[in-house]
Structures are given as C-alpha cells and as structure tokens.
N, C-alpha and C positions, 0 to 999 in steps of 0.2 A: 444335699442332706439326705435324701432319700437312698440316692446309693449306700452311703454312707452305713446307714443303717440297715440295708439288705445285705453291703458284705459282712457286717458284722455279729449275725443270727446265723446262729447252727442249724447246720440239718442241710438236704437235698432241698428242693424247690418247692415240694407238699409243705415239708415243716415248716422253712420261712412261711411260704405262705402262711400257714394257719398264726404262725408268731407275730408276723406283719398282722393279719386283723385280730390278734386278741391285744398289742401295742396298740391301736387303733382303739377298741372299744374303751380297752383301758384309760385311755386320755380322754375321752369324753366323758365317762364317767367322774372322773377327777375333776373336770370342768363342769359339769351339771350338778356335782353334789357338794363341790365348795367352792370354787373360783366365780360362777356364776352368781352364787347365793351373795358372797360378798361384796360383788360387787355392783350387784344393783343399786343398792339406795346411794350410790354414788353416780349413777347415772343419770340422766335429768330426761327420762322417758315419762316421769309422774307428773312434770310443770305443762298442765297444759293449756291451750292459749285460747280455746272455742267453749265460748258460755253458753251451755244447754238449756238456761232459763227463758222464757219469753217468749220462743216463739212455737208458733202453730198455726 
C-alpha cells in the first residue's frame, strides 16, 4: 500500500517526501477532529468496574 502511494505522488524524492508527511498529518488530523470524536461514546472506555468509595 505504501509503495502504492509513493509511485503515485509527483515530484523528485524532496517533494514526495514533503507530500508523504503532509498525507500523513492530514490523516490524523481527519481522525482526531472527527473519526475519534465519533466514536468514542461507542467505545466502552467509560464502564468502569473499580469502586473508589470506602476505602482508606
């Protein structure tokens, strides 16, 4: 997959490069500002199982 999308970005090896890490930022960004968001409260990180009352 990775080649894949190395041969297919223009430019000499500077330019992919720089295109490979702004593809990169890009995708995270996409996933931290709505892929993420959405889908937390479907994740079951919130149910949790250790009851903080009582003791000391």
């Amino acid at each position: 997959m990775y080649g894949w999308i190395w041969r297919h970005l223009p430019g000499n090896t500077l330019v992919r490069a720089v295109l490979a890490v702004l593809l990169v930022v890009g995708v995270v960004y996409v996933l931290f500002q709505y892929v993420f968001p959405w889908a937390e409260p479907l994740l079951p990180f919130g149910d949790v199982t250790v009851d903080q009352s009582g003791t000391g």
